[in-house]
BANU-693482 format. One record per residue (C-alpha): residue in three letters; x, y, z. Coordinates in steps of 0.2 Angstrom, whole numbers, plus 5000, padded with zeros to 4 digits. Layout:
% BANU-693482
alaXYZ;...
***
This chain:
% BANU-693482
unk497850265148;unk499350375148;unk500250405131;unk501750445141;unk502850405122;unk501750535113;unk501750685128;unk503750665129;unk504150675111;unk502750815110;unk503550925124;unk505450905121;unk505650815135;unk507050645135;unk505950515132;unk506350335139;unk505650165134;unk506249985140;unk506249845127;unk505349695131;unk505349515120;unk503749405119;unk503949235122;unk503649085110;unk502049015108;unk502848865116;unk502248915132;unk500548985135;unk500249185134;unk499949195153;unk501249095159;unk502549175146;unk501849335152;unk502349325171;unk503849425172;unk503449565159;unk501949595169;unk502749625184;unk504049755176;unk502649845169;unk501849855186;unk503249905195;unk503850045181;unk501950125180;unk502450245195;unk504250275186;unk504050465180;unk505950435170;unk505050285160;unk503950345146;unk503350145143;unk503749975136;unk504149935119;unk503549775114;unk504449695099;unk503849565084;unk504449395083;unk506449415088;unk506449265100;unk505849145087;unk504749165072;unk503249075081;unk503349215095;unk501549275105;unk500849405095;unk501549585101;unk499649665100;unk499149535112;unk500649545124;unk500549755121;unk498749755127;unk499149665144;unk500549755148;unk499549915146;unk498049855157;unk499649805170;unk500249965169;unk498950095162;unk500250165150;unk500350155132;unk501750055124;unk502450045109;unk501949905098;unk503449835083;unk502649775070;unk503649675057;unk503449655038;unk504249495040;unk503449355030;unk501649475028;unk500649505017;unk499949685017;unk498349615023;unk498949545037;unk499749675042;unk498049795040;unk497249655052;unk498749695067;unk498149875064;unk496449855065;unk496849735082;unk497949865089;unk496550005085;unk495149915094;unk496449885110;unk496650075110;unk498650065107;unk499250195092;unk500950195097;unk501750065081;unk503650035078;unk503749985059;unk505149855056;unk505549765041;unk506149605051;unk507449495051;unk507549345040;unk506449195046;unk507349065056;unk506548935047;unk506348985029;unk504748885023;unk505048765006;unk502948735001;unk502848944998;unk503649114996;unk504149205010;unk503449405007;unk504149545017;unk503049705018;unk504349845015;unk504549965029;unk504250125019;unk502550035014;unk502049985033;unk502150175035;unk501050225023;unk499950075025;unk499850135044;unk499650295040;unk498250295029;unk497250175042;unk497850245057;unk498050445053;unk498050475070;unk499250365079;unk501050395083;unk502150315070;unk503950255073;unk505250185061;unk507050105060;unk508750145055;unk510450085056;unk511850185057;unk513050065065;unk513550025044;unk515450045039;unk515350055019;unk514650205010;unk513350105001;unk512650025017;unk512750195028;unk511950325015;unk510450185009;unk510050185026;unk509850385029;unk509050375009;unk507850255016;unk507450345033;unk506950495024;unk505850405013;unk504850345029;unk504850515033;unk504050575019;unk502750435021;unk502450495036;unk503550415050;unk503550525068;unk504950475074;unk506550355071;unk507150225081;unk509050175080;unk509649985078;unk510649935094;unk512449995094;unk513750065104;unk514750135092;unk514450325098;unk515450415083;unk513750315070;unk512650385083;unk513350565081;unk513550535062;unk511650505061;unk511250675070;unk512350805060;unk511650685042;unk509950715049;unk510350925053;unk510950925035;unk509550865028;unk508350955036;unk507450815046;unk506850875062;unk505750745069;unk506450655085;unk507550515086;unk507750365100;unk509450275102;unk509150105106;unk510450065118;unk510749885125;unk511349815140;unk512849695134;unk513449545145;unk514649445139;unk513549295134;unk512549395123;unk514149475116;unk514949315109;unk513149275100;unk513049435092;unk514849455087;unk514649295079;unk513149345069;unk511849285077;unk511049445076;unk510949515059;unk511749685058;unk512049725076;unk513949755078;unk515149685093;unk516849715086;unk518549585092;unk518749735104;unk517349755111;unk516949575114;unk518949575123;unk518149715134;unk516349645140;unk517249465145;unk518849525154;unk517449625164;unk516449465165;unk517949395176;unk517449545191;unk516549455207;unk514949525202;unk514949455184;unk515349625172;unk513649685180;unk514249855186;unk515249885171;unk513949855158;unk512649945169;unk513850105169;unk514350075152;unk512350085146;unk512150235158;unk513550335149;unk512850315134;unk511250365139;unk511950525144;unk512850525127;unk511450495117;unk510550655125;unk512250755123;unk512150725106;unk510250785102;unk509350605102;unk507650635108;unk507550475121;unk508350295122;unk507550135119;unk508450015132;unk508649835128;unk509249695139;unk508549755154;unk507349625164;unk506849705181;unk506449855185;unk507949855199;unk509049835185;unk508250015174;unk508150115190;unk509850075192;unk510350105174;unk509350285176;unk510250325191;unk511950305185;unk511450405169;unk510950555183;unk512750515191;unk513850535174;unk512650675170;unk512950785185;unk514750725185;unk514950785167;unk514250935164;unk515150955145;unk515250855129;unk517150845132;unk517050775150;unk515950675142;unk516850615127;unk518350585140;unk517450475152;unk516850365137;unk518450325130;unk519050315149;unk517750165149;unk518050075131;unk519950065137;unk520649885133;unk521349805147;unk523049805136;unk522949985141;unk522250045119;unk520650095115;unk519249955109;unk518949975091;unk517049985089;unk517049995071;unk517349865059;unk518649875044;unk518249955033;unk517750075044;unk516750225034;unk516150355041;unk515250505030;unk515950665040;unk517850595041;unk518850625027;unk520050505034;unk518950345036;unk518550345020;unk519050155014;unk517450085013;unk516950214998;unk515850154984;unk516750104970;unk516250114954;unk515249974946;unk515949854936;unk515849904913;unk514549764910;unk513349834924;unk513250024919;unk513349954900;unk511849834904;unk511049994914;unk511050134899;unk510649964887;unk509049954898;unk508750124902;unk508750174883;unk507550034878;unk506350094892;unk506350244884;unk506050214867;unk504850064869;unk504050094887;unk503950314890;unk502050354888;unk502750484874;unk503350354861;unk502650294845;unk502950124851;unk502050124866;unk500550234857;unk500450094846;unk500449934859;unk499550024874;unk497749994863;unk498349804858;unk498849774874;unk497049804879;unk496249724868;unk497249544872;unk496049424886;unk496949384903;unk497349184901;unk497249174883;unk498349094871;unk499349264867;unk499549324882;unk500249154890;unk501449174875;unk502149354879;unk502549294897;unk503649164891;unk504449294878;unk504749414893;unk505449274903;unk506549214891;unk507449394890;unk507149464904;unk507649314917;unk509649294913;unk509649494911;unk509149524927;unk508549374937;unk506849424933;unk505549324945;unk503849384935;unk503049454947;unk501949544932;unk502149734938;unk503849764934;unk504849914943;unk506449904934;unk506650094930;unk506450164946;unk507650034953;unk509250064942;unk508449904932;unk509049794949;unk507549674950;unk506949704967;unk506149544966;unk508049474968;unk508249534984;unk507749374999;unk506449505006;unk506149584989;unk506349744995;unk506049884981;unk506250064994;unk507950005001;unk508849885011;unk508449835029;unk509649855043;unk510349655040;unk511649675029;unk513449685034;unk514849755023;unk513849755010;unk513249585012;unk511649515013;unk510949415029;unk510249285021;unk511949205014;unk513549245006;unk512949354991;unk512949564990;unk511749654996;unk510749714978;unk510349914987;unk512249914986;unk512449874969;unk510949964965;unk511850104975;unk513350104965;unk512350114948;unk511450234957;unk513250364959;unk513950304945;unk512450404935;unk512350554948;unk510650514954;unk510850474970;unk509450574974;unk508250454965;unk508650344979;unk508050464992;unk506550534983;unk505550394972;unk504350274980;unk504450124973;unk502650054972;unk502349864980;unk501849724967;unk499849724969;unk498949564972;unk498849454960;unk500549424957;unk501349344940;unk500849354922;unk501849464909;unk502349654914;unk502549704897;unk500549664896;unk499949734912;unk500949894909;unk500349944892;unk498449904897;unk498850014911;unk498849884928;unk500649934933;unk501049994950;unk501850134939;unk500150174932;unk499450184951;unk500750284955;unk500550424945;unk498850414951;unk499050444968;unk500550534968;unk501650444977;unk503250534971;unk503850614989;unk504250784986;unk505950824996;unk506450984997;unk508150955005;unk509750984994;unk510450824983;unk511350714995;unk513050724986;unk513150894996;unk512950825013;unk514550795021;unk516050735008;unk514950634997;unk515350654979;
***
């Protein structure tokens, strides 16, 4: 098979995928898989395509599995696709198994996702989320060879939201991420933003903008929330339905509106496009051949820049706002509204409280932890004591910090935020869900936020870009406290294996206007 992905990225060249959504389970594979099939057949002699990305349970949680529908679409079309593969209500296990499926089908071209929430949240169990950051390493190790992907969402208007994101990008980065994939947006000033961060901080490897199709159907669900942090302003909704009212239904506009950006997105430095929305074949050639159109119409970044706002004129005659308030951006110094403010007295108290008894109980240099670490080996898992320090710790640690006992604590190298809070308990950073600094899964703030804030407030923001946090290792619960001083902590492993990511890049409070 062709790994048209891997050659494109390899050479330079503007590398172009086209999205494609399995079906429930709801309806059998093969007769789900009838469409997709024939678009992979009739794009296999497309040189402008360089394959089909196949994403994870989007449609419904109960989706056909993407290895499944990746390998078919790769025997239609003899071209390797790109497989997304979401930590969403996994276990690091499972997610091995995938790889090791995707291995044998001869496909090592992986998008790694966190996932959205579940649809359905389950009440007989826990829902678990393998972090992102952690797929990366996971699929590194097992896969050394194949051509790793990752997200990120620049399409964020507060500055806790927009620098955890590029914080966390890096992080994959440094765990050994190929390339990045952009959430879908059509903000182009976030998708310019994401380019000068990245030349900032030194990270060269190529980026894809994932650029969707947007009727007006789809925009009312989104601009609703129905798609967890994906953005369709009051304005840009305004926009895609008055075009709805032409004959042919908005399709020429939103067709040329897509192939604008395309161009855009090359103007700018992105490596290739990921296109979304689009169903046949009829409907990408077009979309490519529009881009070709603008492209030889607009030979400059200004001509460019001119057409765009040309085509995101409201038909009241202003431009469509594509940003919601607050509206940050890093690099303006006048959209700065939605900047970090700083935590609340009780928080940063509660955080040098913590971080100080850390110190002088938990640092491997001080006489209370020489003294514990041999009792604490010398106490039986299950016994009588040991069930009586994991009340102890539950007792204090609980209504300081919503502590869920997981029994590996990673308090300090989280600005003593318990990860564990967080709906996907995501310990590296947040996922791309959140919107003003509020978290998908219901009306409560996003804890990477908070942790953010914490994080400025006692200038180490670079902590946030650098430090991996470890994942809690099977089994989970029983006292921290125990497992830490008798040497069973994710912070024990990771100064075993070394999973500190050296960065040498300069502290990110000199990028941009960030102080």
């Amino acid at each position: 098979m062709e790994n048209r992905l891997r050659e494109a990225l390899k050479g330079g060249r503007f590398a172009i995928t086209v999205e494609v959504v399995p079906a429930s389970r709801d309806r059998a594979l093969e007769e789900s898989l009838g469409p997709a099939l024939t678009l992979a057949g009739a794009l296999a002699d497309e040189p402008r395509v360089a394959g089909l990305s196949v994403t994870d349970r989007v449609r419904s949680d109960d989706d056909h599995d993407p290895v499944r529908v990746a390998a078919a679409l790769a025997r239609a079309s003899g071209i390797v696709p790109v497989v997304h593969l979401s930590g969403k209500d996994r276990e690091p296990d499972q997610l091995a198994l995938s790889l090791g499926a995707l291995a044998e089908a001869g496909l090592d071209n992986i998008l790694c996702v966190t996932g959205d929430r579940l649809k359905a949240v389950p009440a007989d169990r826990p829902v678990r989320y393998v972090d992102s950051v952690d797929a990366v390493r996971l699929t590194r190790w097992l896969l050394p060879s194949a051509l790793i992907g990752a997200g990120v969402s620049p399409f964020k208007y507060t500055e806790e939201e927009s620098l955890n994101q590029y914080f966390k990008m890096a992080k994959k980065h440094a765990a050994g991420a190929d390339f990045v994939v952009t959430q879908i947006g059509w903000d182009m000033r976030k998708l310019a933003e994401l380019i000068r961060y990245r030349r900032e901080r030194g990270l060269d490897q190529p980026v894809m903008a994932n650029l969707m199709l947007l009727p007006a159907g789809v925009a009312r669900r989104i601009h609703k929330g129905g798609v967890p942090g994906v953005v369709v302003t009051d304005d840009l909704l305004a926009l895609v339905e008055f075009e709805a009212q032409a004959p042919d239904k908005g399709r020429a506009a939103r067709l040329g509106r897509l192939a604008l950006q395309i161009v855009g997105a090359q103007r700018l430095g992105y490596a290739g496009v990921q296109l979304s929305g689009l169903a046949t074949a009829e409907d990408v050639r077009r979309a490519l051949d529009l881009a070709g159109e603008w492209s030889s119409r607009l030979p400059t970044a200004d001509e460019w820049r001119l057409a765009w706002d040309e085509l995101m004129r409201l038909p009241t005659g202003g431009a469509a706002r594509l940003d919601p308030p607050p509206g940050y951006f890093l690099f303006d110094a006048g959209a700065r509204a939605g900047a970090a403010e700083a935590p609340p007295a009780h928080l940063r108290r509660r955080y040098m409280a913590l971080r100080a008894a850390h110190g002088a109980i938990f640092h491997r240099a001080s006489p209370v932890f020489r003294l514990l670490r041999p009792m604490a080996r010398r106490v039986p898992a299950g016994s009588r004591l040991a069930s009586w320090l994991e009340r102890l710790e539950r007792l204090i640690k609980e209504p300081l910090v919503g502590c869920q006992m997981c029994g590996h604590c990673r308090l300090p190298e989280t600005f003593y935020v318990c990860p564990e809070t967080c709906p996907k308990g995501l310990a590296n950073g947040p996922c791309g869900g959140s919107s003003g600094n509020i978290c998908e899964a219901g009306e409560r703030e996003c804890i990477h936020s908070v942790l953010y804030r914490l994080a400025k407030a006692a200038g180490r923001l670079d902590a946030l870009e650098r430090a991996l946090v470890a994942p809690v290792p099977e089994p989970r619960g029983g006292s921290s406290w125990l497992n830490y001083f008798a040497g069973r902590s994710p912070d024990a492993a990771q100064e075993a294996d070394g999973r500190r990511l050296p960065h040498p890049a300069p502290p990110p409070e000199r990028i941009g206007q960030v102080k």
